[in-house]
C-alpha positions in Angstrom: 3.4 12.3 1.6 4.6 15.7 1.1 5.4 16.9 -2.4 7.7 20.2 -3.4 7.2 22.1 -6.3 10.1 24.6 -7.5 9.9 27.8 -9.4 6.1 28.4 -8.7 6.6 31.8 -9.3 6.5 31.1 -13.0 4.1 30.1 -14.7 4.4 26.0 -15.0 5.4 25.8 -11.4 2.1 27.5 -10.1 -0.6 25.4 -12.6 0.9 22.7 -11.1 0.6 23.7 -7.9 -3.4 24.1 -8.6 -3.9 21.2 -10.7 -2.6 19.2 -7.9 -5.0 21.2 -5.0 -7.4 20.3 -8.2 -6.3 16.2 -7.8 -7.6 16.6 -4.1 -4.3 16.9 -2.3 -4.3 18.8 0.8 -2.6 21.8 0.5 -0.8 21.0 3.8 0.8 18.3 1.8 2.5 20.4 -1.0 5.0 22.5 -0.6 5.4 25.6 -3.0 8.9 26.9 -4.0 10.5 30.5 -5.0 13.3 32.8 -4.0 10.6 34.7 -2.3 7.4 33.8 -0.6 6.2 36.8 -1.4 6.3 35.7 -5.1 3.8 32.8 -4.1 1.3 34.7 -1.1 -1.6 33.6 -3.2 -0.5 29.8 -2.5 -0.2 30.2 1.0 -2.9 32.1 1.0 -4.9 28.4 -0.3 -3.1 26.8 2.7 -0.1 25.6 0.5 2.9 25.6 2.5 5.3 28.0 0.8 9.7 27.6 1.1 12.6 29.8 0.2 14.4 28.0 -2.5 16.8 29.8 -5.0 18.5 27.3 -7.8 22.0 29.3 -6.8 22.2 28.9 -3.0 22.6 25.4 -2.3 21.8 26.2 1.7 18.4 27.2 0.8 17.4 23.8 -1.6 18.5 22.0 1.5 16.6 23.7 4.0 13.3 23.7 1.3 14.1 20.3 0.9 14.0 18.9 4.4 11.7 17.1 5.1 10.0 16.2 1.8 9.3 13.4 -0.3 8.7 13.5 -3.8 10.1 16.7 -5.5 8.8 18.0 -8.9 12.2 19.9 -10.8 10.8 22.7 -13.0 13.7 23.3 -15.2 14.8 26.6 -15.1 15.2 29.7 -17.7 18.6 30.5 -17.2 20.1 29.5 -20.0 23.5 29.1 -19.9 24.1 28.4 -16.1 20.5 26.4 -15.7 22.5 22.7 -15.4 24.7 24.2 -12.8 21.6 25.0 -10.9 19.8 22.2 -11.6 22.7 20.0 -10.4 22.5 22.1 -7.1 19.0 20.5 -6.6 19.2 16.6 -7.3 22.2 17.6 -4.7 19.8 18.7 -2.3 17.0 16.1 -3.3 19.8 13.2 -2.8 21.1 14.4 0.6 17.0 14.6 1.6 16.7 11.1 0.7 13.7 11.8 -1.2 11.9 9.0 -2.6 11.1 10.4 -6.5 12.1 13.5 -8.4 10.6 14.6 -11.5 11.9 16.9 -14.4 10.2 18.9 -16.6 12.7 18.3 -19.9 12.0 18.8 -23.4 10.0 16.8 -25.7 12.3 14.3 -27.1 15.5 15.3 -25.2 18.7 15.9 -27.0 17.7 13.4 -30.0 15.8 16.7 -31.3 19.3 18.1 -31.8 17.7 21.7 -30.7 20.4 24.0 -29.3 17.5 24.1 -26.4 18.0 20.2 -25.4 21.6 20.5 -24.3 20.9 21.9 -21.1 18.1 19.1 -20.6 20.1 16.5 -22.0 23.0 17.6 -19.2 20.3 17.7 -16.3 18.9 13.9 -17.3 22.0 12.6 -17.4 23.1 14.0 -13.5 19.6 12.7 -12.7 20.7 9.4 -14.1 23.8 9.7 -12.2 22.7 11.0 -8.4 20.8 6.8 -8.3 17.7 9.0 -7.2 14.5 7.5 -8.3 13.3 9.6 -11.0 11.0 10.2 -13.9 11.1 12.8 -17.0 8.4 15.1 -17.8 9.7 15.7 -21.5 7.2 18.7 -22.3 6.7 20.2 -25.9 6.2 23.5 -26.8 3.3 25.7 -25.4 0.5 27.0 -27.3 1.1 30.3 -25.3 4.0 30.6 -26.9 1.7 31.5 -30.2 -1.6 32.7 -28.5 0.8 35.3 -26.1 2.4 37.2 -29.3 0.0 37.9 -31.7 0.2 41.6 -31.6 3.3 41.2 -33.7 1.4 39.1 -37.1 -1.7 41.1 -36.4 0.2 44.6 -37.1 2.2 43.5 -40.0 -0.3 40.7 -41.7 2.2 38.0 -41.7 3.4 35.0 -39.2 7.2 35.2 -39.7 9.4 32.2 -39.1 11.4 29.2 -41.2 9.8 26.3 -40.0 8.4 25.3 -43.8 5.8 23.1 -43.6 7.0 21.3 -40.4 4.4 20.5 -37.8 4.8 22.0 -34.4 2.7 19.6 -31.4 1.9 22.3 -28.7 -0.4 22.3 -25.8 -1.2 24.7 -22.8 0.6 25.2 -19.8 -2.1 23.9 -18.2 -2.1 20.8 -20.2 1.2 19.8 -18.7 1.0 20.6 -15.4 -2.0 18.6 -15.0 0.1 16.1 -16.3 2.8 16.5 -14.2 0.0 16.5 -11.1 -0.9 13.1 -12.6 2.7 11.5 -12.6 3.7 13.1 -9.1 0.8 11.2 -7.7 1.0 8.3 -9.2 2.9 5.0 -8.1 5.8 3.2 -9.6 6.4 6.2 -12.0 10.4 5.8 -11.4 12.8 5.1 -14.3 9.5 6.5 -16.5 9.9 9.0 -19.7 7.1 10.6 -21.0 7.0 12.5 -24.1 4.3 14.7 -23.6 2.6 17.2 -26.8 -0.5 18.5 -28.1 -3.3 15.7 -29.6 -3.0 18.1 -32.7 0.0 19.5 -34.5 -0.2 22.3 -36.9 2.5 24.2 -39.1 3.0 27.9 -39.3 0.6 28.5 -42.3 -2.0 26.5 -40.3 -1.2 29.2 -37.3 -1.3 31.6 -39.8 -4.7 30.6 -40.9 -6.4 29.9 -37.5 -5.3 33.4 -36.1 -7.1 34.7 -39.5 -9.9 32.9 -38.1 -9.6 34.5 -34.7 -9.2 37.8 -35.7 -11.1 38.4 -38.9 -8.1 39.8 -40.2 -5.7 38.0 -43.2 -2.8 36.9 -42.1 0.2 35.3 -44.1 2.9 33.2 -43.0 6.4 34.3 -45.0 8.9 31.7 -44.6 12.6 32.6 -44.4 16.0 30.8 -44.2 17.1 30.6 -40.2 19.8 33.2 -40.7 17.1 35.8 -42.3 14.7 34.8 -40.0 17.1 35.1 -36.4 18.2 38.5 -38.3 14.4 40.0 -38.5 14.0 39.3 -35.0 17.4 41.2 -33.8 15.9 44.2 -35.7 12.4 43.9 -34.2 14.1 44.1 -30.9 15.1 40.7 -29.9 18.8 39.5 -28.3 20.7 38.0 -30.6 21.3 35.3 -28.2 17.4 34.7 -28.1 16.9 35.2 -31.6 19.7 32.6 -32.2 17.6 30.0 -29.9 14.4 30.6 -31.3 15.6 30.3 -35.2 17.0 27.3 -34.2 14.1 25.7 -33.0 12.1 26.5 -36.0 15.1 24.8 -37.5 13.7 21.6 -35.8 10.0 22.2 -36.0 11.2 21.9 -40.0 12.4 18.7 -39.7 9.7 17.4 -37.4 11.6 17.5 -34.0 8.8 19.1 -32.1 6.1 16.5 -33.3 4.7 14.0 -31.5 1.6 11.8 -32.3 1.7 9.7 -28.8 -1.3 10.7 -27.8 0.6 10.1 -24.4 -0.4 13.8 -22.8 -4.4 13.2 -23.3 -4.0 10.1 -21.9 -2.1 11.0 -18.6 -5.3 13.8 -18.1 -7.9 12.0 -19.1 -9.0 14.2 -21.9 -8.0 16.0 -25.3 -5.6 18.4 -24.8 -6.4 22.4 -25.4 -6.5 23.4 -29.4 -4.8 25.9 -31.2 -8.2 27.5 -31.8 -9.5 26.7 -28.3 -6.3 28.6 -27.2 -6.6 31.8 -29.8 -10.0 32.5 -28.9 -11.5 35.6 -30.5 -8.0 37.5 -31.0 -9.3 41.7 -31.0 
């Protein structure tokens, strides 16, 4: 069995990459997408076969995807034009005759009503339109997404954000690409959704109190309406567009969109998943 991997470049693509070297498959049977091999020497360099593939050239999914036989989708992170190119890869994926394709979509899909779902929503729709046997990774948000930007809180003292007192159920990167190792090696996974979050959710003030913790400093949380909170983070250098997407999705954490209690992730690796604190670490 040969299985591709897209967008290894990033971040999601390549853990999964290792976690599947990690699940004892030989790297001669994975294959190890980006628009440039370059991008992805240090996979090749493991004995992973690496492809030219580039979400906008339709000739190049279909020469990456000759061949293959399971295909893992890492959704992309144009957004705006990512459906178009996700469409351009269940094309390629159908005409390869693959036998199961996998997509890493959001935790909950579009019943979240996050601005961020639509695109997902579109792509699992075409998916459930192509006939191609498939199955949903629907991830939830990553702890990086806290434990990456704390230069910001630690500066000013305070977490900013309007997610009240709504519990956000994050996990590492690394969390779900074992799990999507896991799925892509598994049997009879077709037609299969998993919603896939953090053992542990927390709200802001919680954040705000564990990266205290962490960095022996005091640190707040201030919460603000959406339209404050999407303004502050124009004027601390953020695109409105981006600012836009990321108030709205505190918008959700608020009403408990990005909350799941499954348990489904820890069960797929066979262990808790990472911690908030496990993930902040000593923060200088």
């Amino acid at each position: 069995m040969t299985l591709l991997v897209t967008g290894t470049s990033g971040h999601l693509g390549r853990l999964t990459v290792h976690a599947l070297l990690a699940r004892g498959v030989e790297p001669s049977g994975i294959v190890a997408t980006a628009r440039s091999t370059e991008a992805v020497k240090d996979l090749a360099d493991l004995g992973v076969e690496t492809r030219v593939a580039d979400y906008d050239d339709p000739a190049s999914l279909a020469a990456a995807l000759a061949g293959v036989d399971r295909v893992l989708l890492v959704s992309g992170t144009d957004v705006g034009n990512r459906v178009a190119q996700h469409r351009n890869v269940v094309d390629a994926a159908a005409e390869a005759g693959v036998s199961l394709i996998g997509y890493t979509s959001i935790l909950g899909g579009t019943g979240t009503g996050l601005a961020l779902a639509a695109d997902h929503g579109a792509t699992e729709d075409y998916l459930a339109d192509s006939g191609l046997p498939h199955v949903l990774l629907r991830n939830g948000w990553y702890l990086e997404n806290y434990h990456e930007n704390t230069a910001v809180p630690l500066q000013l003292g305070t977490v900013y954000g309007a997610a009240g007192d709504g519990r956000v159920s994050a996990a590492t990167r690394a969390d779900f690409a074992e799990a999507a190792a896991v799925v892509m090696t598994s049997d009879g996974q077709a037609g299969r959704t998993y919603e896939l979050a953090g053992d542990t959710g927390f709200t802001m003030g919680e954040y705000a109190a564990a990266l205290s913790s962490a960095s022996g400093r005091e640190i707040t949380y201030t919460d603000l309406p959406a339209d404050e909170y999407a303004a502050a983070l124009v004027a601390g250098g953020v695109p409105a567009p981006f600012a836009d997407v990321l108030a709205d999705s505190d918008r959700g954490i608020a009403r408990g969109a990005l909350e799941d209690t499954s348990g489904t992730l820890s069960r797929l690796i066979g262990r808790p998943t990472t911690s908030l604190a496990q993930a902040l670490g000593t923060v200088a």
